[in-house]
N, C-alpha and C positions, 0 to 999 in steps of 0.2 A: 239159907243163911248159915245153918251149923254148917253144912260142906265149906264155907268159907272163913267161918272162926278155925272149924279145922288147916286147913291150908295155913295160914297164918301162925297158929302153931306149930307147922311144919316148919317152916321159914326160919323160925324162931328157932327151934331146934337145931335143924341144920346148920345154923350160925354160929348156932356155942358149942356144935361139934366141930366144925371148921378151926373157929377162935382157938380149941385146945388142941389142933394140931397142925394150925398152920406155923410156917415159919415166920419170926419176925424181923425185920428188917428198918435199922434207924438209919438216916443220912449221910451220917457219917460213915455206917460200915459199908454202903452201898457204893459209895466212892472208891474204898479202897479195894473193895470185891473189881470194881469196872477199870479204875488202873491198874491192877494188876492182869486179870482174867479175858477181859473182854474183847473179843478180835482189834478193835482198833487198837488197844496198849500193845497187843503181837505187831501189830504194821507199827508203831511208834516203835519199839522195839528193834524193828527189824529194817528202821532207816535210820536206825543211829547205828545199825552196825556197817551199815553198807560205807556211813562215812569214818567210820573206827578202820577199817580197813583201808579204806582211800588214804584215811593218814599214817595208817602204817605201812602202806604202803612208801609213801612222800618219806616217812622216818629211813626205812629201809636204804633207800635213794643215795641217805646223805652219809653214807658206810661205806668202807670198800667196798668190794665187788669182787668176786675170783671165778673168773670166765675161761673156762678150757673151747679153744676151736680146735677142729682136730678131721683130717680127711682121713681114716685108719687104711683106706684100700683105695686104688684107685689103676685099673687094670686097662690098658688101651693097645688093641691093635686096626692098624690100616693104615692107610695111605698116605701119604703127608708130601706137600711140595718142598722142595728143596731145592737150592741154585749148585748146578753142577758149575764149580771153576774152571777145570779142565775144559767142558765144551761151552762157557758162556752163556748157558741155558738153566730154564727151571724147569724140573723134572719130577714125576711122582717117585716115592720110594716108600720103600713100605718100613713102617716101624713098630716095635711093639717093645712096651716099657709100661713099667709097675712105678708108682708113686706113693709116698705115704708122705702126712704132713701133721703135726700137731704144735699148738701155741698154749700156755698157760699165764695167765698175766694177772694182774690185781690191779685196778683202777679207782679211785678218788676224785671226787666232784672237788673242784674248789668255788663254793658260791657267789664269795665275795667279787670274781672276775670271772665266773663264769668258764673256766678250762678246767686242764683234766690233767691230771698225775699219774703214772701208771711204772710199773715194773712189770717187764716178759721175760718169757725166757721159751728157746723155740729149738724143735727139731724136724729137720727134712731127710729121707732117704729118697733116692732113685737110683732104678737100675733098668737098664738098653738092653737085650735081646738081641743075638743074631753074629756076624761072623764078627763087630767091633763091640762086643757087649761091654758093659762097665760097671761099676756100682760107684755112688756117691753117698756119704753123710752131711748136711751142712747142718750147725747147730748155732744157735745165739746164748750162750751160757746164761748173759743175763743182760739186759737192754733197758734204763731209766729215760723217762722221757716226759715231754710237758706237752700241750696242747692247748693253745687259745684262739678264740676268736676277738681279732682285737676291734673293731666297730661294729658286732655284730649283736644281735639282741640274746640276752643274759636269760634264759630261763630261769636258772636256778636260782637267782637274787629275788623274782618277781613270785616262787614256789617258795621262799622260804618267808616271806611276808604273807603272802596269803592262804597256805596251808595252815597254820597252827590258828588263824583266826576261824577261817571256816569248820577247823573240828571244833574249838569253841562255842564255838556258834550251835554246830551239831548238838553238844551236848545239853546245851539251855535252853533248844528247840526241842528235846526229848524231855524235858518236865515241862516245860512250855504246851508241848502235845498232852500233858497228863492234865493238864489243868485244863486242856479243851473237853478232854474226856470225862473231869468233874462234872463242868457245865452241862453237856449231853446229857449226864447223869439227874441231873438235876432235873432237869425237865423232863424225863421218863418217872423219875421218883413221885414229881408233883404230880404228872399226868394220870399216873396212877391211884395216888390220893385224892385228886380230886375224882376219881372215876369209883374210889371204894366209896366216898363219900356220899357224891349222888347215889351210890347203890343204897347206901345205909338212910338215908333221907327218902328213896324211895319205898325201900320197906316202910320204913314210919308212918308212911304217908298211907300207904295202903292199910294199915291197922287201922289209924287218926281218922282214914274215912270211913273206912266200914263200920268204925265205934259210931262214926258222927250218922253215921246215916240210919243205925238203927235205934240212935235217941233221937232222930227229926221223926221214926214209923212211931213212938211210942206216942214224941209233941202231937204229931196229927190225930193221932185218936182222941185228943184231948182240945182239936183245934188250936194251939198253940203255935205251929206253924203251917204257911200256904202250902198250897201243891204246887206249886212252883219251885219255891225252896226246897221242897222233897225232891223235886227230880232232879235239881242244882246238886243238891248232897250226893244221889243215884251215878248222876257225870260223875261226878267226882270221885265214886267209888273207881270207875271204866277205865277216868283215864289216869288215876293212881297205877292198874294194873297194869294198864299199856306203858308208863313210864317206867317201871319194874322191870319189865321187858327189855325195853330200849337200855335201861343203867345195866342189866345182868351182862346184854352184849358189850357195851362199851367198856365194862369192866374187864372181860376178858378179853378183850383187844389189847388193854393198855395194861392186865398182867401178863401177857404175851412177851408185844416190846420190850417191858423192861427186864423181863427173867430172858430175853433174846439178848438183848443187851451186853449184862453181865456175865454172861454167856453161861448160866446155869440151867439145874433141871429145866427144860420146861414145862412136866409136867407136878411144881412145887407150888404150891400153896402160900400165897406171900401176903402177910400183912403188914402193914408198915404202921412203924412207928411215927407220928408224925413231931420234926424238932418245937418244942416249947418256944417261948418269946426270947428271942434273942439278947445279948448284953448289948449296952450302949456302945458303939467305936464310933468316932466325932476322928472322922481321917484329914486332912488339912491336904488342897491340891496340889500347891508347890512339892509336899511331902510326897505323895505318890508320884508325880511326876518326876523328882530326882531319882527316884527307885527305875522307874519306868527306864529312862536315860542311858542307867549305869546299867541294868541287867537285864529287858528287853533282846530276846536275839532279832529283833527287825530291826534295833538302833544297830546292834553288832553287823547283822547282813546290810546293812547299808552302806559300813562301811568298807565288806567285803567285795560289795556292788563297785565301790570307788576305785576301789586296789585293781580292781578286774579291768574297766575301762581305758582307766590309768596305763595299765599294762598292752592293751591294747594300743593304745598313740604310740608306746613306746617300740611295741613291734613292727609297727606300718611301717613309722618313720626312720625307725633303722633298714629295715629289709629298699626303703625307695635310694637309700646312699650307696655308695659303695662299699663292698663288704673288702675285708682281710683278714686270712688268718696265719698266724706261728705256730709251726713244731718243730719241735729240738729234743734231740735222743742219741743218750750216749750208749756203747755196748760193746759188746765185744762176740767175734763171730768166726768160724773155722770152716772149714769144707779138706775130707780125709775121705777115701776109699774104704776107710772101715769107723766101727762109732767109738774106740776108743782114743784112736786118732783124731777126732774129729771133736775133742774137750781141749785138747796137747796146745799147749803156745797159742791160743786164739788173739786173732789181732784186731785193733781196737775198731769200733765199728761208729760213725758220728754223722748226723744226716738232722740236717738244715733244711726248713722247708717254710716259702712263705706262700702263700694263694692269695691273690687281689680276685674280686669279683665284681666288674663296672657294669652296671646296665648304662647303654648307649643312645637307643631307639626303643621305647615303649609305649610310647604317643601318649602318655600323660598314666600309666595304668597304675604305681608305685604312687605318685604324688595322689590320685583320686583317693584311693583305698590311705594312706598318711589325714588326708582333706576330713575324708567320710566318718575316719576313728576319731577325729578331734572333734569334731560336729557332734560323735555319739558321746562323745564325755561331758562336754555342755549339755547336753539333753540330761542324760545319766544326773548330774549335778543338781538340776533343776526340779527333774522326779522326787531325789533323794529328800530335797528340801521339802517338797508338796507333801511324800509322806511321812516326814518328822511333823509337819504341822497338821497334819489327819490323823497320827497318832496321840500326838498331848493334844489334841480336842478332844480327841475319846476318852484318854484318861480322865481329863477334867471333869468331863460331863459324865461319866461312868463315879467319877468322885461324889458329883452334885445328885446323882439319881440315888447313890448307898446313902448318904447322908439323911435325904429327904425321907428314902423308904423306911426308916427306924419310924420316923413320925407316922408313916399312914401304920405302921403294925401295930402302933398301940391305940389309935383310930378303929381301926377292923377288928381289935381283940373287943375294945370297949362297944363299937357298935354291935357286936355278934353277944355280946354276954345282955346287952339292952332288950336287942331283937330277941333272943329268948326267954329272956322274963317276959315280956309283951306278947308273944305266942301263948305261954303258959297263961298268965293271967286272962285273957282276951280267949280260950281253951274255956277255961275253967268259967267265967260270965258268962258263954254260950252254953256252956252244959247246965247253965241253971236257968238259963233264959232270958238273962240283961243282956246278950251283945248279938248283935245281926249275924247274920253269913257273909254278907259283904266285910263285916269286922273280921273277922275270922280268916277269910282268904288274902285279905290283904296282910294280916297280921303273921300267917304264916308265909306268905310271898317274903317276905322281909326277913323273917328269918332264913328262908332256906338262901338266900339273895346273900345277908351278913353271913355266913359259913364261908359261901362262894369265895369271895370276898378276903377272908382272914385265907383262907388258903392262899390265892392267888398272891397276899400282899408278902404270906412266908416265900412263896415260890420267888419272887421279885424280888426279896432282901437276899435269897441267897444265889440266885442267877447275878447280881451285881455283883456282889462281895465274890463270888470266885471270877468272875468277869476281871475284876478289880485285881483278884493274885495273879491273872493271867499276865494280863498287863504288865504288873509292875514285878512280876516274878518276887513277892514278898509277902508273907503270912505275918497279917495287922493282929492276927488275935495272939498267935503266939512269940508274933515278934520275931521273925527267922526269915532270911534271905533263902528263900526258893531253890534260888543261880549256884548257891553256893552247896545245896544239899545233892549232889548230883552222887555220889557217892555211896550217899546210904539210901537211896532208893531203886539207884540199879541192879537189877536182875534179871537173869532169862532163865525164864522159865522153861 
């Protein structure tokens, strides 16, 4: 029995050496330890850049353009057919000639019609080999010109509507992700407190009984209690220990996780602070759901969903008609024996060009593929609507469960502060010999039961309530749109 008062004050010990140098860790800092640190805020991170680039790319798009093509060498000898006139025949002959070519031009997306605006300007040398050798320069000093496609499908009009929503979107999906990351937090936080907690109710419990059981050895010498009750007291010394056991492992399970988590030491010492009773917010649904509406990026992707589909009927249905396009370019062009002759008096150079492209015979394949993207838009249409109305049911009821859970926290606070007068009191009558053992274990079932209890119902106010910012992308306590802090929260680390 002293080998096990000892023990016990080891326990003891090592707890309040522990306490003095573990780290501590409240709610709130834990959040912002895990959006910032923790590998999932690196992958949120690191998909908002992938679409940062996509749109800088699409920005880049809508700029000039200064494109050099350019063949610098281009050396060929062999054979080559040729029609001899003198004998009315074609005949090999051999040729060998050096080529060089280069263009430089600047070109312009026009959105609004979908063509293209451009300024060139171009140079050619060639030179023949052999007993007619020659040299040539031809140059385009400088050549303006347009390019449209006049019935055909617009990219650029369908790119400049739906690129700037989808970076949008990116970016309210990147705190949107952070507020998924809270929630995770949250539930490794609590999982944790509730795992310090059975530890710390398991020590208790092992003191409570080995105290209890060595005043049931003093009652029996006095017959005050059965032998029965003594060996009930004796279990209950066993399986306090074996519970000790089980809480030490599950404790270090669940500071594991969460120090894995946040991506720190993992071999740090974490105790947590656990947050007090929260203040009253009485959120009204219409109100979160207008939030929800306006700054939601699943409202936004939905209707980047639309634009996409949309886009879709429009290119079927173009590409099953007949296509045409216009180009028109004016310039001016030389060809001289040498390259300074070949800028001299250049004459004007003007070239018309229209393309019709009829599909004739395709057995239905242009109209199927027109058929099948309009079917997929009604479909699209229909989704779109199932998930606005799956989403403001969750707001709702995500509204109606934060609202309610204020009520059960000051339930569970008030049940947990009752249950522990009634352990103490119902404690204290056994130790003097007014209250049974059956009192006793039930009285302490109840409290350790009320602990339970107030934790889970803190865990559950604050799994809503960020459930709740997620949702409506809007902080109730402080009163700040979410959607709109995207600024002073980015960073890469």
């Amino acid at each position: 029995m002293k080998r096990t008062v000892i023990s016990i004050s080891l326990i003891f010990l090592l707890g309040n050496i522990a306490a003095q140098t573990a780290r501590k860790f409240n709610l709130t800092e834990s959040i912002e330890i895990a959006v910032d640190s923790s590998l999932q805020a690196f992958i949120a991170q690191n998909m908002y850049l992938s679409s940062y680039w996509s749109y800088r790319s699409f920005r880049a798009a809508r700029l000039p353009s200064l494109n050099l093509q350019t063949t610098p060498l281009q050396y060929r000898r062999d054979f080559t057919r040729r029609y001899d006139s003198y004998e009315n025949i074609d005949v090999y002959r051999q040729q060998q000639s050096l080529y060089s070519y280069g263009n430089l031009s600047i070109r312009q997306n026009f959105d609004p019609t979908g063509g293209t605006f451009f300024i060139d300007s171009e140079l050619g040398y060639m030179r023949n080999f052999g007993d007619n050798s020659y040299s040539q320069f031809t140059s385009v000093p400088v050549r303006i010109g347009y390019s449209q496609p006049l019935f055909g499908f617009n990219s650029f009009k369908w790119e400049k509507r739906i690129e700037p929503l989808r970076f949008e979107k990116a970016k309210t999906q990147y705190l949107y992700s952070r507020e998924e990351i809270s929630e995770l937090t949250i539930e490794y936080f609590f999982a944790l407190a509730m795992a310090q907690m059975e530890y710390d109710m398991a020590i208790d419990n092992v003191a409570s009984s080995d105290t209890l059981y060595r005043i049931g050895q003093e009652r029996q010498k006095i017959a005050a209690i059965s032998n029965a009750d003594l060996l009930t007291l004796k279990l209950d010394v066993v399986n306090a220990r074996n519970t000790l056991t089980n809480a030490e492992i599950g404790l270090k399970r669940a500071m594991f996780n969460f120090v894995s988590f946040l991506n720190i030491d993992k071999n740090a010492d974490v105790k947590l602070d656990i947050p007090g009773k929260p203040a009253n917010i009485f959120i009204l649904p219409d109100q979160a759901l207008k939030y929800a509406q306006s700054y939601n990026p699943d409202f936004r992707g939905y209707v980047q969903e639309l634009y996409e589909a949309e886009r879709e009927v429009d290119r079927t249905m173009k590409s099953s008609n007949f296509d045409a396009s216009f180009s028109v370019s004016i310039g001016f062009n030389q060809v001289a024996p040498n390259f300074q002759d070949a800028y001299k008096s250049p004459l004007q150079q003007d070239v018309v060009s229209i393309g019709l492209s009829i599909p004739l015979i395709d057995w239905g394949v242009r109209r199927g593929r027109a058929n099948m993207a309009r079917n997929n838009l009604n479909v699209t249409k229909i989704s779109i609507q199932q998930k606005e109305q799956k989403l403001e049911q969750d707001v709702v009821m995500t509204v109606n469960d934060f609202n309610i859970q204020q009520n059960l926290i000051n339930s569970a606070e008030e049940a947990l502060n009752l249950a522990t007068m009634a352990y103490s009191v119902t404690r204290e009558r056994f130790i003097i010999g007014k209250a049974d053992l059956n009192s006793l274990t039930l009285s302490l079932n109840r409290q350790n039961s009320a602990q339970r209890n107030y934790i889970s119902a803190l865990r559950d106010y604050w799994l809503n309530y960020y459930k709740l910012r997620k949702l409506t992308m809007y902080d109730f306590i402080n009163r700040e749109i979410l959607a709109d802090q995207f600024d002073k929260v980015w960073t890469i680390n």
